[in-house]
C-alpha positions in Angstrom: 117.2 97.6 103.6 121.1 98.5 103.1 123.0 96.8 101.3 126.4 98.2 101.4 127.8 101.2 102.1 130.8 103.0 100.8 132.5 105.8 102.5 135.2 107.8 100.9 137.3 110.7 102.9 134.1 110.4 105.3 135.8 111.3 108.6 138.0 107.7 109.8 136.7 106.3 106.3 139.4 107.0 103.9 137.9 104.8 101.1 136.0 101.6 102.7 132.8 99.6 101.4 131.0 98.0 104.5 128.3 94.9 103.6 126.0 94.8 105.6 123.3 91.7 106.3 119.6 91.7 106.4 118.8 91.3 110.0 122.1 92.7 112.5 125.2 93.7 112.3 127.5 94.2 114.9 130.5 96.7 114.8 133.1 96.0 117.4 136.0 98.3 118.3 137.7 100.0 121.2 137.1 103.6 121.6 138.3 105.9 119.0 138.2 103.2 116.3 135.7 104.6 114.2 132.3 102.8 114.9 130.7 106.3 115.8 131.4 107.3 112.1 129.6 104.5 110.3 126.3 105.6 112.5 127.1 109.0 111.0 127.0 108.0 107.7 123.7 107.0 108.5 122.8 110.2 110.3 123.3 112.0 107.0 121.6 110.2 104.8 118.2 110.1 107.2 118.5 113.8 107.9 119.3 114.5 104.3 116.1 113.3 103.1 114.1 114.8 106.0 113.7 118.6 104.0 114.1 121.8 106.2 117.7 123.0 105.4 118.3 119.7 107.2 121.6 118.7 105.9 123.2 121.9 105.9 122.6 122.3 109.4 124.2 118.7 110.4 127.0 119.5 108.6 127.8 123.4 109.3 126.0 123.8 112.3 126.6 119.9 114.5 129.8 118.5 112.2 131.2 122.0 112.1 131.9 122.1 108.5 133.4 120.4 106.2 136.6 120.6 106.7 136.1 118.6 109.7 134.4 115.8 108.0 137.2 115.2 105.5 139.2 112.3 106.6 142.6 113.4 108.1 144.3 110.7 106.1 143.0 111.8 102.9 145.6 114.1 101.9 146.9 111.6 98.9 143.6 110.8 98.1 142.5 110.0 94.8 139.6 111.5 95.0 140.4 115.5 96.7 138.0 117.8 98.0 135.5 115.7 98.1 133.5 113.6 100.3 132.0 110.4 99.2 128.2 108.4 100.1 127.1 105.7 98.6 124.1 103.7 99.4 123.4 100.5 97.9 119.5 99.8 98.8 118.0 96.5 98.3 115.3 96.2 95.5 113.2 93.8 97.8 112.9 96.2 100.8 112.1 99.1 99.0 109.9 97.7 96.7 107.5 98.0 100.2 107.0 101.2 99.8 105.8 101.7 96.1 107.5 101.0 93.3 108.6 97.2 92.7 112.3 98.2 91.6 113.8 94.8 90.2 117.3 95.9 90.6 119.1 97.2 93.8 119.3 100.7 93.9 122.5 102.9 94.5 122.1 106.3 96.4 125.3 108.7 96.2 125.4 112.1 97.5 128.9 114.1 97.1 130.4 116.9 99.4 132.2 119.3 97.1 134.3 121.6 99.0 134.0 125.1 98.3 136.3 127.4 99.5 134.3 130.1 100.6 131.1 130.8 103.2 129.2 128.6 101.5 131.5 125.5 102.3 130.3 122.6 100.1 128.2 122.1 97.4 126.4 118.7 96.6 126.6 116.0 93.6 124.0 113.6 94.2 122.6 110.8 92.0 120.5 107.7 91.8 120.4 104.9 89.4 120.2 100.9 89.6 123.0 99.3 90.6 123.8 97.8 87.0 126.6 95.6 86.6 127.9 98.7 83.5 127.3 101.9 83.0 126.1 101.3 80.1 123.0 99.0 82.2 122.3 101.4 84.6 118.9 103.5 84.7 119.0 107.2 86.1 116.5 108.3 88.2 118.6 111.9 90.0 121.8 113.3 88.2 122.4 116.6 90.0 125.3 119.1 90.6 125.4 122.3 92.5 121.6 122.7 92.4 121.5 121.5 89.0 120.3 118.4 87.0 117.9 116.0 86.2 114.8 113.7 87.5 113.5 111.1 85.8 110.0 111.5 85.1 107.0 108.6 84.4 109.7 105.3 84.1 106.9 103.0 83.3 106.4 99.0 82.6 105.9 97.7 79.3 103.5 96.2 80.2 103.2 92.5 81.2 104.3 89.6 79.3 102.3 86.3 78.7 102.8 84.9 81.9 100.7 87.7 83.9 104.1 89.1 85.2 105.1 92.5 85.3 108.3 93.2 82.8 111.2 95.3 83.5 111.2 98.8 83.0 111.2 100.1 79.6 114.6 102.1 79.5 112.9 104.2 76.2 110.1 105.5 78.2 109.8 108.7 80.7 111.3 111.6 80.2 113.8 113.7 82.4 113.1 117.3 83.8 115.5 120.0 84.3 115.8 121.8 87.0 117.8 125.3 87.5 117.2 126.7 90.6 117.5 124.1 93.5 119.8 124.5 96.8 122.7 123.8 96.4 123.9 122.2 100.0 120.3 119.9 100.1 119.5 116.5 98.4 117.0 117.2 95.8 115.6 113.5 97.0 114.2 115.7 100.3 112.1 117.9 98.1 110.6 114.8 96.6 107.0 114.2 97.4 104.7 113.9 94.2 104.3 110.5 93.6 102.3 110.8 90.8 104.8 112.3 88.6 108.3 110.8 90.3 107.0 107.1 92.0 110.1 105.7 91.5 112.5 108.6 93.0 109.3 109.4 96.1 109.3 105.4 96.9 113.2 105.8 97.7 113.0 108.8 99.6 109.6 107.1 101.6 111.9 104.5 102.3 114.8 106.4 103.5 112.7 108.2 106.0 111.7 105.1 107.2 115.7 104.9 108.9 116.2 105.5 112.8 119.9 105.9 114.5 120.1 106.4 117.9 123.5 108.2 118.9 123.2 108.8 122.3 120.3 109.5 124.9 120.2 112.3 126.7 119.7 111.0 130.7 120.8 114.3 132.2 119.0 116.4 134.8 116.6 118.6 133.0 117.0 117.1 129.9 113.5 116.3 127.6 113.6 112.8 128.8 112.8 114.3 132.2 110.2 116.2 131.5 106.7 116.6 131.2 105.4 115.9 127.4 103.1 116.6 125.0 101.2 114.2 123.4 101.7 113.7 119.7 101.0 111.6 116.7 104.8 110.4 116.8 105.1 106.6 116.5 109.0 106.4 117.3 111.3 107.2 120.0 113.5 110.7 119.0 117.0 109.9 118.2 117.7 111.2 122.0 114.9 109.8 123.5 112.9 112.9 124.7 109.5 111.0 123.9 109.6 107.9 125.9 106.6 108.7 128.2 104.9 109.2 124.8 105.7 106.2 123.1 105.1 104.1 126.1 101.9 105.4 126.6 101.1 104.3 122.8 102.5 101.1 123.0 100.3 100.2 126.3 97.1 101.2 124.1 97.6 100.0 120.7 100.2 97.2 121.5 99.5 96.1 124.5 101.6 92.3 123.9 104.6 94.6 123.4 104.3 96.5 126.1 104.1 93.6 128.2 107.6 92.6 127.1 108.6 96.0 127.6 107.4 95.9 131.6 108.2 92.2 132.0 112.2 93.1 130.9 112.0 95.8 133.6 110.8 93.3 136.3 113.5 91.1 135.3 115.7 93.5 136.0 114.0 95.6 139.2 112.0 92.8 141.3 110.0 95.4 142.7 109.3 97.3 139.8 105.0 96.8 139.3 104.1 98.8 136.2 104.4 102.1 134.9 102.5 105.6 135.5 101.6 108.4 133.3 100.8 111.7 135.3 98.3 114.0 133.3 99.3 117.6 133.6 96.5 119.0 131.2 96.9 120.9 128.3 98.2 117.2 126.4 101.4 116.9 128.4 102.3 114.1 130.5 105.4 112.9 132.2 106.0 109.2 133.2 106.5 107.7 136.7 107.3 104.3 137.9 105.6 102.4 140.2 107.5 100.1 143.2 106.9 97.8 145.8 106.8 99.3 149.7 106.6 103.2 148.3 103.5 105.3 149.1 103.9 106.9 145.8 105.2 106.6 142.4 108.8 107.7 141.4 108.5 110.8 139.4 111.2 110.9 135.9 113.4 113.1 137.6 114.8 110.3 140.1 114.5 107.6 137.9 117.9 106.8 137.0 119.8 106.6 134.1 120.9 103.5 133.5 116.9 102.6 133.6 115.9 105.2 131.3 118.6 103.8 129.0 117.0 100.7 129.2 113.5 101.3 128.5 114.6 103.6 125.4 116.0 100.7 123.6 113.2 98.1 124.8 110.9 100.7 123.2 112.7 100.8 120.0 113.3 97.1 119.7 109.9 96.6 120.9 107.6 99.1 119.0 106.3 97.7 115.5 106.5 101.1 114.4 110.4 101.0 114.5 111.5 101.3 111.4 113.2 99.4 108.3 116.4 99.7 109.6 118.0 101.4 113.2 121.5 102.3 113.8 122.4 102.3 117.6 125.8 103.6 119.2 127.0 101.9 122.3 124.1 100.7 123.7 125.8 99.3 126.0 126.1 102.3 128.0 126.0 102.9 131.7 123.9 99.2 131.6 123.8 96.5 133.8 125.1 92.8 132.4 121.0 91.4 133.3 120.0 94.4 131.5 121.9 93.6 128.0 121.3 90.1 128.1 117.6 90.9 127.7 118.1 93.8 124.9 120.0 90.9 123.4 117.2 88.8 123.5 115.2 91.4 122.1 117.2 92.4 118.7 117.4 88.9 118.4 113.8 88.5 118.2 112.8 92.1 116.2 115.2 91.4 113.4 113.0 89.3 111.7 111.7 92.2 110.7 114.0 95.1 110.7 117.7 95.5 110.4 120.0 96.5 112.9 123.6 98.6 112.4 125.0 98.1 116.5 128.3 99.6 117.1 129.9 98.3 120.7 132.6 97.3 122.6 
């Protein structure tokens, strides 16, 4: 669904535009190079859109500030006290999710620095990507909680052939607003489709995004504990569902999940299938069941190379993954057998998703 992305003063980013292709991409660098970064970028714009005082808290409360976003090399920059997002999306991809936009679409959102407790302050727009100003079509044009949204952009109509025209440039109307926050994205508070289709097909789509920084294997971590059931159809960014979304796939995609246990016995010959032990009250936790034991292995011993593995297999192998997943080092803590199989497995789920992979 990306299409490029440039990052400007964005932590190692000093000014850099990244394309990106339609089904993988694979980042490679040695540690401290900067891959971690580019999944950040990503990280921002999917919690950014997500509502909830969302952004500020990644950036004040996780990134601690902005200060310590702003790239350390960016003292000469051209472009001082700020920090830059763009987002080129592709017309085709988000056209799935309402509005058939017939040009791509460029997403930027601006950290303003502001030297005081509130920090930063946001710029944020969205228009087509044009080839002039002049050719571009506004849809967002806000600054420190003020601006516009472009209201009703309608066809005009459909020409002889049967075929829907572009947009008519002359039609619509935009609304001010006053009195939004100003450390959010005004595209998170988007949700009537009626009035904004365009703008709420852009956000649908964004939210449709999964990274994957790390997942939390340690003792008494989420991933080791019981669960409670849910309507989630993805794994969390640090994997604390996985007994729930294993337990979906085996019921509603049961071909799937016999990848998912068929990789594992590739892997462990004397793994035989999972269990989910029901503790009542909708919480579960998940258990693995082995050759020559009288009982299963309960989450806590399972190891964590393992869990690692089954995370990603349910990523790559739950329909339900996403447009487009951003995964750090999966490589982690993995055995060789292991990786050739997840491999095998973005190889084969890119068809329909993209994939952002930074490794080693």
């Amino acid at each position: 669904m990306l299409h490029t992305i440039r990052l400007t003063n964005f932590f190692s980013f000093k000014d850099e535009t990244i394309p990106l292709e339609e089904d993988a991409n694979i980042l490679l660098g040695v540690n401290g190079s900067g891959k971690t970064n580019l999944i950040k970028a990503i990280q921002l714009l999917r919690d950014g859109v997500s509502g909830e005082d969302a952004l500020k808290k990644l950036i004040v409360e996780k990134w601690g500030g902005w200060d310590n976003i702003y790239c350390k090399a960016g003292e000469n920059s051209q472009f001082p006290n700020s920090i830059g997002l763009a987002f080129t999306l592709r017309a085709d991809a988000l056209s799935k999710y309402g509005f058939g936009f017939f040009e791509n679409v460029v997403y930027k959102i601006i950290l303003i620095k502001k030297p005081n407790i509130d920090n930063y302050y946001v710029s944020e727009s969205l228009q087509t990507a044009g080839k002039g100003d002049n050719d571009n079509f506004t849809y967002i044009d806000f600054l420190n909680g003020r601006g516009k949204l472009h209201e009703h952009a309608s066809f005009q109509g459909q020409s002889s052939e049967g075929q829907l025209k572009e947009p008519d440039k002359k039609y619509g109307k935009l609304i001010s607003y006053e009195d939004q926050d100003p450390q959010e994205l005004v595209l998170g508070r988007i949700f009537d489709s009626d009035r904004y289709y365009e703008i709420n097909t852009v956000r649908k789509a964004i939210a449709d995004l999964s990274y994957y920084p790390y997942f939390n294997t340690a003792p008494g971590s989420q991933i080791r504990r019981a669960v409670q059931a849910t309507g989630g159809k993805r794994l969390n960014a640090d994997g604390g569902n996985l007994p729930q979304i294993l337990n979906t796939l085996k019921i509603n995609h049961k071909n799937e999940f016999s990848k998912i246990t068929d990789c594992l016995r590739e892997v462990n010959e004397n793994f035989r299938g999972f269990d989910f032990n029901f503790l009542g009250s909708g919480s579960f936790e998940l258990m693995l069941d082995e050759d020559h034991l009288g009982s299963a292995v309960h989450v806590t011993h399972i190891s964590d190379g393992t869990l690692y593995y089954l995370c990603q297999l349910a990523i790559y192998y739950n329909p339900a993954r996403g447009n487009f997943i951003a995964i750090d080092e999966p490589e982690t803590g993995l055995h060789p057998d292991m990786m050739h199989n997840l491999t095998k497995a973005i190889k084969e789920s890119s068809g329909t998703s993209c994939y952002l992979v930074s490794t080693h």
